[in-house]
C-alpha positions as CSV (number, residue, x, y, z in Angstrom):
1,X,29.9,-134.3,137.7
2,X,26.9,-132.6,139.0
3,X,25.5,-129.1,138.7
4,X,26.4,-126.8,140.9
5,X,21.9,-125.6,141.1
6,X,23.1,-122.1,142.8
7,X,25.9,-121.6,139.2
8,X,23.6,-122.3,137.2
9,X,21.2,-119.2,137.9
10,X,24.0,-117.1,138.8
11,X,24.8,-114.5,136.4
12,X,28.1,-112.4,136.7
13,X,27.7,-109.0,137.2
14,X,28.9,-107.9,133.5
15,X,26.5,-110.2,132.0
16,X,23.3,-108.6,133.9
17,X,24.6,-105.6,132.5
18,X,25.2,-106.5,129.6
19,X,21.8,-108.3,129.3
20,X,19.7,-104.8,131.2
21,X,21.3,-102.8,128.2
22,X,20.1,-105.1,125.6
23,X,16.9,-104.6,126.9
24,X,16.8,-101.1,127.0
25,X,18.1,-101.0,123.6
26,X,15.3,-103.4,122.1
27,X,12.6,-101.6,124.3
28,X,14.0,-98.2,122.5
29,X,14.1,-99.9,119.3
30,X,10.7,-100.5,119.2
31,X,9.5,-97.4,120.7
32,X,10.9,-95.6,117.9
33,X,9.6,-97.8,115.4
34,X,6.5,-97.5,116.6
35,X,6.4,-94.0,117.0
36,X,8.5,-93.4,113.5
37,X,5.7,-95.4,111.9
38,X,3.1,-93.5,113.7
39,X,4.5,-90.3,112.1
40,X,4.1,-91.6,109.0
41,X,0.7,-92.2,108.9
42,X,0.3,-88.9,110.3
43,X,2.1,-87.1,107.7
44,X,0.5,-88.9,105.0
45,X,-1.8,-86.5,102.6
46,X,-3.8,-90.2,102.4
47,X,-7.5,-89.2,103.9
48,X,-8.4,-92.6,103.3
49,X,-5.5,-94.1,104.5
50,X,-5.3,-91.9,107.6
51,X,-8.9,-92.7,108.3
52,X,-8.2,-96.8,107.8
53,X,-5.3,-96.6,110.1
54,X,-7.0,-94.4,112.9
55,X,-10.0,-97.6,113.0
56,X,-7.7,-99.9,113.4
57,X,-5.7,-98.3,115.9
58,X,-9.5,-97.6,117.4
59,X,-10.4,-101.4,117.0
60,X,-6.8,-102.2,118.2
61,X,-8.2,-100.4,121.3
62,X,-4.9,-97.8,121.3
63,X,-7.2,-94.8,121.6
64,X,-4.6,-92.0,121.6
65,X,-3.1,-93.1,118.0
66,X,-6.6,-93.3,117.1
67,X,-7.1,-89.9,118.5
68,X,-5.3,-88.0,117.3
69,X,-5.7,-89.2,113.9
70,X,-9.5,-88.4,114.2
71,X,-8.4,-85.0,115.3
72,X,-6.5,-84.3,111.7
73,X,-8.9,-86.0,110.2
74,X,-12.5,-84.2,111.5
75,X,-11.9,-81.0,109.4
76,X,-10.9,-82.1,106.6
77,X,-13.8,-85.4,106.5
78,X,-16.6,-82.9,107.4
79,X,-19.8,-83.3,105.2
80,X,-18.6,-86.4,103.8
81,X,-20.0,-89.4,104.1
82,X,-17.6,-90.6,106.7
83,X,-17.8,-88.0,108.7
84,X,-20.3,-89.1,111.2
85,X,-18.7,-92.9,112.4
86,X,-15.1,-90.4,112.6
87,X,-17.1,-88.0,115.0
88,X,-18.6,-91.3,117.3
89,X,-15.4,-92.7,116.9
90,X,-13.2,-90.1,118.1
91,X,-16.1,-89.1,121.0
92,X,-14.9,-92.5,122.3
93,X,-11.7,-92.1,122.0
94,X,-11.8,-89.6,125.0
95,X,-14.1,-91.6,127.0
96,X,-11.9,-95.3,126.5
97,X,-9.3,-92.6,127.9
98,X,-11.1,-91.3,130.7
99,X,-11.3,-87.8,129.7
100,X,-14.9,-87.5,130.5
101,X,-15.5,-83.5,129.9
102,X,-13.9,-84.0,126.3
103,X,-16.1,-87.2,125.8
104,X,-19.3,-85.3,127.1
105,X,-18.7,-82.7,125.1
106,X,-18.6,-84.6,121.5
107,X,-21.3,-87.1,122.7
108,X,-23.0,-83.8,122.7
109,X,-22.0,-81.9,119.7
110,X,-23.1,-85.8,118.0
111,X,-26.9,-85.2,119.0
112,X,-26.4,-81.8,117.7
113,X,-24.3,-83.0,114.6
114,X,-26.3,-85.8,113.6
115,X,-29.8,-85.2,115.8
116,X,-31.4,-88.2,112.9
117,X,-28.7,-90.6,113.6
118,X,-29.2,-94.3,114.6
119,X,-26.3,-93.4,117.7
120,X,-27.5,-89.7,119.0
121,X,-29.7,-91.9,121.2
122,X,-26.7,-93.4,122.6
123,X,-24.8,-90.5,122.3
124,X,-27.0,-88.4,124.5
125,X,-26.8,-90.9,127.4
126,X,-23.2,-91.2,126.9
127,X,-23.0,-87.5,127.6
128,X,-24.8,-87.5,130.4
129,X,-22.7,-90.5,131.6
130,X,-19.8,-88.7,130.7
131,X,-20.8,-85.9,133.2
132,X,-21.6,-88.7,135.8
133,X,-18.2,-89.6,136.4
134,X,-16.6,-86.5,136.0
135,X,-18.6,-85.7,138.9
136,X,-16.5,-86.1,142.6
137,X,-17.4,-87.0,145.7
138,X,-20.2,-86.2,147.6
139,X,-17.7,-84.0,150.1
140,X,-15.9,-82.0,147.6
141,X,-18.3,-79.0,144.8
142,X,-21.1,-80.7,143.3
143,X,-21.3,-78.6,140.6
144,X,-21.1,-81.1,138.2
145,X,-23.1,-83.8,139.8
146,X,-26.1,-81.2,139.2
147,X,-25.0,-81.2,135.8
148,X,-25.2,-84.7,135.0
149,X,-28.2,-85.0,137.3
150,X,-30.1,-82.5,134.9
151,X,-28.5,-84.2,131.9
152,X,-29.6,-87.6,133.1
153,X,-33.3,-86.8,133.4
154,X,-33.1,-85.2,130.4
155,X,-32.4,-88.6,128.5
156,X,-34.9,-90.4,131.0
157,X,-38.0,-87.7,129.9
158,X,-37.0,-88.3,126.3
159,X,-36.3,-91.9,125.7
160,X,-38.9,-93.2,128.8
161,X,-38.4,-96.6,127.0
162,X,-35.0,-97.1,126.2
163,X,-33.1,-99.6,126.5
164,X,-31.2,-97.9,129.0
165,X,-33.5,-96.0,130.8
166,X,-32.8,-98.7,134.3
167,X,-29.0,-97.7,134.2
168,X,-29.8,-93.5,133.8
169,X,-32.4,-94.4,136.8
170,X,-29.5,-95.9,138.2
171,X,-27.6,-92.9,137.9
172,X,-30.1,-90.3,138.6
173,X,-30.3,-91.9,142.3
174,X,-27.2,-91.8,143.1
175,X,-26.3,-88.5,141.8
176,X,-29.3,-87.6,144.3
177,X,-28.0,-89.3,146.7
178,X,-24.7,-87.5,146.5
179,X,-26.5,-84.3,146.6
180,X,-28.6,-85.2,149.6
181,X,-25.5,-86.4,151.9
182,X,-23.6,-82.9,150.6
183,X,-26.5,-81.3,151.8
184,X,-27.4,-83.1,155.0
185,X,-23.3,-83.0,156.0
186,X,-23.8,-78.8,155.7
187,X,-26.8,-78.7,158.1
188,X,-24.7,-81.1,160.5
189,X,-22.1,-79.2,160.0
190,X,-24.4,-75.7,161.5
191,X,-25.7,-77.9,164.3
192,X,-22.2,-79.1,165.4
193,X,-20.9,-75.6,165.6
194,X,-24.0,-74.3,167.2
195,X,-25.7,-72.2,164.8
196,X,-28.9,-73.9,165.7
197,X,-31.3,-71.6,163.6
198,X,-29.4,-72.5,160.6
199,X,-29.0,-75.7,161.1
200,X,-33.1,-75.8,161.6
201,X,-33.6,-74.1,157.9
202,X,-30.8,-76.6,156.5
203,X,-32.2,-79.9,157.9
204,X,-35.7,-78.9,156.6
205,X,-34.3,-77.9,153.3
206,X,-33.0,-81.5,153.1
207,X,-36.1,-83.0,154.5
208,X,-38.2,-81.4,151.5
209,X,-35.6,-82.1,148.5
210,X,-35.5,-85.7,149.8
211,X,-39.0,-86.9,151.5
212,X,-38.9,-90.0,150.5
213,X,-35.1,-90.5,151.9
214,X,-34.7,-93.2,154.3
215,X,-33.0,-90.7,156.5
216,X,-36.2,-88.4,156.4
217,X,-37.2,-89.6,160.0
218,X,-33.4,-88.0,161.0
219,X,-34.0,-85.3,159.7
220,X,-37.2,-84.5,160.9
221,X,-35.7,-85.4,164.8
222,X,-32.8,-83.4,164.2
223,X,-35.1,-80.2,163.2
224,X,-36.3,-80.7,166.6
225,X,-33.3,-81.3,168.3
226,X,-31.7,-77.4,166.4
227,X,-34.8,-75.9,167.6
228,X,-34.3,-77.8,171.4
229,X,-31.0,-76.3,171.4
230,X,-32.0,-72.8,169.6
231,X,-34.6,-72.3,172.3
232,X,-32.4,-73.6,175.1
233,X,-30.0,-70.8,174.4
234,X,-32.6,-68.3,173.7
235,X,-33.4,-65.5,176.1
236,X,-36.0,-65.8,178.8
237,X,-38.3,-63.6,176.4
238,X,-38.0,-66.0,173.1
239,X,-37.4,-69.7,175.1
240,X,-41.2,-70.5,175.7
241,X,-42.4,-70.1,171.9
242,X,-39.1,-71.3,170.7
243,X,-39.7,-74.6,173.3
244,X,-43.0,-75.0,171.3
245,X,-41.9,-74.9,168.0
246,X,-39.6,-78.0,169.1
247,X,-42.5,-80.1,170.4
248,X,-44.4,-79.1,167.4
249,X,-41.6,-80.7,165.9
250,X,-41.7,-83.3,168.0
251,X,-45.5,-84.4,167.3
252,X,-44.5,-84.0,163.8
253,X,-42.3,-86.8,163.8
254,X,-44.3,-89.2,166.1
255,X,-47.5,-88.3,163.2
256,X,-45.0,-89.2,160.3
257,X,-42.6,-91.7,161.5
258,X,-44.4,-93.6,164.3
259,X,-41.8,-96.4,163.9
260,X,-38.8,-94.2,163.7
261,X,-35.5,-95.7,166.1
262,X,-35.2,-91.9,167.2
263,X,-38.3,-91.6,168.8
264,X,-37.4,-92.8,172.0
265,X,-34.4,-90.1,172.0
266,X,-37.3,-87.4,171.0
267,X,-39.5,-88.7,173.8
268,X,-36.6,-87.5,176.1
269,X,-36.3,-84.1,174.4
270,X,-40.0,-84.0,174.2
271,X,-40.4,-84.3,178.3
272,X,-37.7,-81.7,179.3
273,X,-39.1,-79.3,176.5
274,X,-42.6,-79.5,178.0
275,X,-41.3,-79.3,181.4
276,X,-39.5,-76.1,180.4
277,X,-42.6,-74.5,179.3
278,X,-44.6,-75.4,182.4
279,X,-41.9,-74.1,184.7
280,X,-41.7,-70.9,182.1
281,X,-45.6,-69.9,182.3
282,X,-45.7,-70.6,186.4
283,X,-43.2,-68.2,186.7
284,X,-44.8,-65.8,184.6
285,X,-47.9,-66.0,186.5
286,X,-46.1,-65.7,190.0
């Protein structure tokens, strides 16, 4: 006789549930064990037992067990001799979790702690790291991006030959970098709604944080194209001198960026601005 192939997978529909609440049941099972033996350990007046347990959860790489016994365990271990791995220990524990403020803060509090340690060299990058990737996006408040920015240089200026120092560099320039397009998307920002003045102060802000940006030479042509525009829509009284300041802007590009892609764009603004002024002082002396 042969096998029907399509019977022999086909499970009645009893039997699936029958077999889904088996699962559940051993899936509950052992979430309770796990958790009633958990409990255990945490209600045990053990120290060192409690501390044994919490490393290997740590080294089992189950951070929040580990947590939380490092937690119980911090106040009661302080100014023994354990007390220093515990507090690098449980600093990780945060950052293996992604909690990056919690983790920045004990990577701090370790230099502080233990400022003669073998790890508060680590720990200090590790905080600034910590800060790093708390940070968002370049669009959103960079508030912490300065933070970690400031702690990052820190580190660099004290450990110049560490180990590390080419991944804080790392860091450092692109927490710059994050800065610089924040700031360069607010002066866009001015010169796409008009404000033409402000978006002349704003692109020269950016131009003298960054100068060694390889966007510099934008910058520098869109100064002169906000103070085209600003003296464009000036009155009669204010366009000649405004018109100058924009080819003063202009020459200042062509001096620093003679091979810039936007100078045959400034050329254009250059001509019509120069013509403008011409056509301003014969009328003047009509």
């Amino acid at each position: 006789m042969v096998e029907n192939p399509v019977f022999s997978i086909y499970l009645h529909p009893f039997m699936q549930l029958r077999l889904r609440n088996a699962l559940f049941l051993l899936i509950c099972v052992t979430l309770f064990s796990s958790c009633g033996h958990f409990e255990k350990i945490r209600k045990s007046s053990d120290v060192n037992y409690k501390l044994t347990k919490a490393n290997e959860y740590f080294d089992k790489k189950d951070y929040q067990h580990a947590n939380e016994l490092y937690k119980e365990l911090l106040p009661i271990m302080k100014s023994t001799r354990n007390y220093e791995a515990l507090f690098y220990k449980y600093a990780y524990t945060f950052y293996y979790m992604k909690d990056y403020i919690e983790a920045s803060y004990y990577f701090k509090n370790f230099t502080e702690y233990f400022p003669t340690s073998k790890d508060a060299e680590e720990c200090e990058f590790m905080s600034a790291v910590c800060l790093y990737k708390y940070a968002p996006k370049y669009s959103l408040d960079q508030t912490n991006t300065v933070k970690s920015l400031e702690a990052l240089q820190s580190y660099a200026n004290r450990y110049p030959t560490s180990s590390k120092i080419a991944e804080a560099n790392k860091y450092i320039d692109e927490s710059r970098k994050k800065l610089e397009m924040k700031q360069a998307d607010a002066a866009k920002l001015y010169f796409n709604i008009g404000q033409y003045k402000a978006a002349t102060v704003a692109y020269k802000s950016v131009l003298h944080n960054y100068p060694e940006s390889p966007n510099a030479d934008l910058y520098q042509f869109m100064i002169m194209r906000a103070m085209f525009k600003f003296a464009k829509s000036s009155i009669p009284e204010k366009q000649e001198e405004r018109y100058a300041t924009a080819i003063g802007a202009y020459k200042e590009l062509k001096d620093s960026y003679p091979q810039s892609k936007y100078i045959t764009d400034a050329d254009k603004i250059y001509t019509t601005a120069d013509n403008n002024v011409k056509k301003i002082r014969n009328e003047q002396h009509k």
